[in-house]
C-alpha positions as a Python dict, from the first residue, in 0.01 Angstrom:
ca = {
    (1, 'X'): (0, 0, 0),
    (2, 'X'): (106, -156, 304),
    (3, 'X'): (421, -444, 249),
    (4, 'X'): (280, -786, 275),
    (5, 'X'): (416, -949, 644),
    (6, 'X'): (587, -1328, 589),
    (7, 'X'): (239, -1514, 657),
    (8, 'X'): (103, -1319, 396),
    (9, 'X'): (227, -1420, 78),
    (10, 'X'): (320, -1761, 108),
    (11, 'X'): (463, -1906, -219),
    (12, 'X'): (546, -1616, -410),
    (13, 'X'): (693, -1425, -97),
    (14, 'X'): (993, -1772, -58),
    (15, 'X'): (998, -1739, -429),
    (16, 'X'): (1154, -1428, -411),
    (17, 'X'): (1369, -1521, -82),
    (18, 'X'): (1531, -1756, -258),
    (19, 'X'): (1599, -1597, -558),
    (20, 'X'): (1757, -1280, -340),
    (21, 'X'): (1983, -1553, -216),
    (22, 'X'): (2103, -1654, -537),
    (23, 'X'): (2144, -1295, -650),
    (24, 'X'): (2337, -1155, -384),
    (25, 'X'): (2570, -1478, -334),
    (26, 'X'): (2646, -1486, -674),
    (27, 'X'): (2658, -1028, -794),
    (28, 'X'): (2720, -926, -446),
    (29, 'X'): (2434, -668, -260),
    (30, 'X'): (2539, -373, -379),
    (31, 'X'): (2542, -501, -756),
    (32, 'X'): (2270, -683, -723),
    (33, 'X'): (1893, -508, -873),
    (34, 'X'): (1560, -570, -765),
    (35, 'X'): (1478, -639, -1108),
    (36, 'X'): (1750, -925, -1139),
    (37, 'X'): (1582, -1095, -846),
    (38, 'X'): (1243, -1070, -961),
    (39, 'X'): (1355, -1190, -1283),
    (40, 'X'): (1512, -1555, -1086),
    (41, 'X'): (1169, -1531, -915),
    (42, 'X'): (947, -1531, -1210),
    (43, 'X'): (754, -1218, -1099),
    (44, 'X'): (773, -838, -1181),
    (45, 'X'): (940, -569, -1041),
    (46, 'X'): (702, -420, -872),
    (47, 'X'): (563, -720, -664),
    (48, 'X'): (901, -735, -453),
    (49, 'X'): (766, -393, -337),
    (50, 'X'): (426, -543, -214),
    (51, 'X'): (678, -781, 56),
    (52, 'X'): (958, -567, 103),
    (53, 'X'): (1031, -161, 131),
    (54, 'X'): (1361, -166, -71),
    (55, 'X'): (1715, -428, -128),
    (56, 'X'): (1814, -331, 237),
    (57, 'X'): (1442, -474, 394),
    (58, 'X'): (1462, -765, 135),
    (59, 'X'): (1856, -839, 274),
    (60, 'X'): (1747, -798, 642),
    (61, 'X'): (1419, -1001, 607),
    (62, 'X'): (1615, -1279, 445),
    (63, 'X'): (1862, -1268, 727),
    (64, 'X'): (1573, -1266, 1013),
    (65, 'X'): (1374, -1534, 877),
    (66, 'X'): (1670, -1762, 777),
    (67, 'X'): (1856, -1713, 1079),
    (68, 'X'): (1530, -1805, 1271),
    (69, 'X'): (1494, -2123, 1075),
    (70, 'X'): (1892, -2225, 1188),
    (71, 'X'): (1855, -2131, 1552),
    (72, 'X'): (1498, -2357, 1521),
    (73, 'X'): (1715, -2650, 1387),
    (74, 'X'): (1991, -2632, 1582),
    (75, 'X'): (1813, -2652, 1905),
    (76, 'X'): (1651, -2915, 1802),
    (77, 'X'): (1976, -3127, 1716),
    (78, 'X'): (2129, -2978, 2050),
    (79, 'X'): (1873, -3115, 2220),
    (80, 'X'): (1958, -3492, 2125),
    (81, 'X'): (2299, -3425, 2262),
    (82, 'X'): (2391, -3536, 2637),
    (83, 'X'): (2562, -3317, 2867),
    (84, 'X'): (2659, -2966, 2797),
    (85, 'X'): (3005, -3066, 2608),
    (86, 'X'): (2802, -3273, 2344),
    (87, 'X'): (2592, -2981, 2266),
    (88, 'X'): (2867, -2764, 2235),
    (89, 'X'): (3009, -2984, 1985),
    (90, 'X'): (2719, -3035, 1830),
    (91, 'X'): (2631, -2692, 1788),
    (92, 'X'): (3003, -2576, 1626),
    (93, 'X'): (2964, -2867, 1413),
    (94, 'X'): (2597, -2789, 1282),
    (95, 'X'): (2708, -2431, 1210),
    (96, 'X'): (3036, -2527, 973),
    (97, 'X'): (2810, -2763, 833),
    (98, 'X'): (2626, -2483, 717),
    (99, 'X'): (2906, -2363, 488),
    (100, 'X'): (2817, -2708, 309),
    (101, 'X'): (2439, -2754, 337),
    (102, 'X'): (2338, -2403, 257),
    (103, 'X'): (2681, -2222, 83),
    (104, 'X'): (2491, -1951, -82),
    (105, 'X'): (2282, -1861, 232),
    (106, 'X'): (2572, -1859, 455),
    (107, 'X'): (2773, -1639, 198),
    (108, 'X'): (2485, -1394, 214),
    (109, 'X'): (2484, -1378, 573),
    (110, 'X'): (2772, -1386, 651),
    (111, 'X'): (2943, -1158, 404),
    (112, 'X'): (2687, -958, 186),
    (113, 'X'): (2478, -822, 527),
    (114, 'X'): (2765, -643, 646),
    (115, 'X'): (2753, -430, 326),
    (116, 'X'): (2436, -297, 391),
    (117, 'X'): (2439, 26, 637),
    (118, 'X'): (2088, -14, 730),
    (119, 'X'): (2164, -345, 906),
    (120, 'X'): (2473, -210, 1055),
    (121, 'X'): (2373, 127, 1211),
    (122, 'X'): (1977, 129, 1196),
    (123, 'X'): (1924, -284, 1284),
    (124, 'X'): (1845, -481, 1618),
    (125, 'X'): (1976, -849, 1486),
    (126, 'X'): (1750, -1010, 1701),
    (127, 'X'): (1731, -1338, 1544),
    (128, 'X'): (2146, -1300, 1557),
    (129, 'X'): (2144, -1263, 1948),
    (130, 'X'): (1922, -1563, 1963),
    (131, 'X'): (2183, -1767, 1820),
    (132, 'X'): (2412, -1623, 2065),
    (133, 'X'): (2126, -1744, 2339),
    (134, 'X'): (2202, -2080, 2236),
    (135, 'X'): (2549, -2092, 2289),
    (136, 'X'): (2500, -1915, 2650),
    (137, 'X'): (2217, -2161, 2747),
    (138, 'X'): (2468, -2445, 2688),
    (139, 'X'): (2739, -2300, 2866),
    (140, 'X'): (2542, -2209, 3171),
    (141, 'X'): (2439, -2597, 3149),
    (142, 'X'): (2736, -2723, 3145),
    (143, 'X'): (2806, -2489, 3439),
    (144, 'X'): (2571, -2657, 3680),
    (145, 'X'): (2698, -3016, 3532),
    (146, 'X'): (3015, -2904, 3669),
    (147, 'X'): (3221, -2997, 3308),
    (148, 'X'): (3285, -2620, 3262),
    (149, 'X'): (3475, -2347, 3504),
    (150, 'X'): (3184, -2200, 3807),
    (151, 'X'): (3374, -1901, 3717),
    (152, 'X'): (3353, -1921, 3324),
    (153, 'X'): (3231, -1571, 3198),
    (154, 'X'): (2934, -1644, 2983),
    (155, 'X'): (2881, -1359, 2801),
    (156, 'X'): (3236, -1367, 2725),
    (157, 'X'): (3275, -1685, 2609),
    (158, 'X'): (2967, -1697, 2385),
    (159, 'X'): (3136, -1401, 2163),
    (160, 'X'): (3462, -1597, 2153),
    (161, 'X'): (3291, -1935, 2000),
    (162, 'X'): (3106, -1754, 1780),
    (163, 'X'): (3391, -1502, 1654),
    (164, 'X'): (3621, -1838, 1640),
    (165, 'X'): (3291, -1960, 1376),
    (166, 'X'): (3260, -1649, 1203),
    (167, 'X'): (3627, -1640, 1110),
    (168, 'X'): (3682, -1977, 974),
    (169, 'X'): (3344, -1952, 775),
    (170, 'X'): (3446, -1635, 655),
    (171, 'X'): (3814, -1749, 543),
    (172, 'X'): (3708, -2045, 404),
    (173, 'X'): (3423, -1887, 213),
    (174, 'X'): (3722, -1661, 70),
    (175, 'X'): (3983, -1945, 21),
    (176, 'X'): (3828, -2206, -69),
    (177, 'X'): (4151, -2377, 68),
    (178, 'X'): (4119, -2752, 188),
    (179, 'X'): (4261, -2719, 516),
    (180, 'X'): (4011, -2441, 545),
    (181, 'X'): (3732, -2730, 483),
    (182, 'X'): (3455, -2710, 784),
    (183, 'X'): (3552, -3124, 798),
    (184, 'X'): (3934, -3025, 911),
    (185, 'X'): (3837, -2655, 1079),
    (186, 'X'): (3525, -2786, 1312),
    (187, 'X'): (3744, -3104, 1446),
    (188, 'X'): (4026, -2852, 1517),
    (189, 'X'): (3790, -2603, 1705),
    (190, 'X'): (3628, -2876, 1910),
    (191, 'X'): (3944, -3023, 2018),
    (192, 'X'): (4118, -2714, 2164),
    (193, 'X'): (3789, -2563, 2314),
    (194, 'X'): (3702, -2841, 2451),
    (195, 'X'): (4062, -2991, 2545),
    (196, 'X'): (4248, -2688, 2572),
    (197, 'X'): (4568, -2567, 2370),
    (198, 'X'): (4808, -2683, 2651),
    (199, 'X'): (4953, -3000, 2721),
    (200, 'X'): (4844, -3174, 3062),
    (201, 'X'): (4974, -2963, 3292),
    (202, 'X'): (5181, -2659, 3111),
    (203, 'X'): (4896, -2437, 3231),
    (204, 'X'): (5001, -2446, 3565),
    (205, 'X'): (5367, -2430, 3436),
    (206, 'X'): (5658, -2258, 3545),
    (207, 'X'): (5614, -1917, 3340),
}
């Protein structure tokens, strides 16, 4: 029998969404079981195998759908920004914020799907590179505004923001630590991206 796509299935298909969430973010993928999640999702074993092929198509499904609902929301809070500098801020700010609103989801991303070899060798994360579309659409605005460098590599610059995310997500995720805490972190990254690491005028300094 054919898998069920994620229009077809509604309730019982987020059901077991969430409940992979709360499995993997709490026993980790590899010792998590199908049958533990269909247990949180109050259905049997073998209905997970109606939606999904195995764990890896469960883990990557939950990663494309979830990762299409935050690049949905964040252009939509972008979008209330002003100029290109705003957005920027608002975007690093909406994804640390993450680590607060949604904890378990962003654990799972961000840590559990780089266990699984299917997503790393076999995967297109195309959801993934259209959060990476959002970052290069605002720095290509703020381009034309004239607020950022003509010269600024884009494609460059997209991997560093999101690299500079990834690792404070993933070390506070680890830590736990306070000054870790997105509040402290996301000021932090804003304020040297934005202003620099220099003092006015040591970039041009005397080497």
């Amino acid at each position: 029998m054919p898998r069920r796509g994620p229009n077809n299935g509604g309730e019982k298909r987020e059901r077991i969404l969430r409940a992979a969430v709360k499995i993997f973010s709490r026993k980790g993928f590899f010792n998590s079981k199908v049958s533990e999640i269909a247990r949180a999702a109050s259905v049997a074993d073998g209905t997970i195998y109606l939606y999904f092929r195995n764990k890896d198509d469960l883990l990557i499904s939950l990663f494309e759908e979830k990762m299409g609902e935050v690049v949905a929301d964040v252009r939509r809070r972008i979008a209330a920004g002003g100029n290109a500098l705003d957005r920027l801020r608002i975007f690093i700010e909406n994804h640390m914020d993450l680590l607060e609103r949604e904890s378990a989801l962003v654990e799972v991303i961000q840590v559990e799907l780089r266990q699984s070899t299917k997503f790393l060798k076999d995967y297109t994360p195309v959801k993934f590179f259209e959060y990476l579309d959002v970052i290069s659409d605002i720095l290509e605005e703020g381009k034309k505004q004239g607020v950022l460098r003509p010269d600024l590599n884009v494609s460059v610059a997209r991997r560093a923001i999101f690299g500079a995310l990834d690792e404070l997500s993933l070390t506070y995720i680890f830590t736990k630590k306070p000054k870790y805490h997105p509040t402290v972190t996301t000021a932090e990254l804003c304020r040297f991206l934005l202003e620099g690491l220099c003092v006015p005028g040591a970039a041009a300094g005397k080497g």
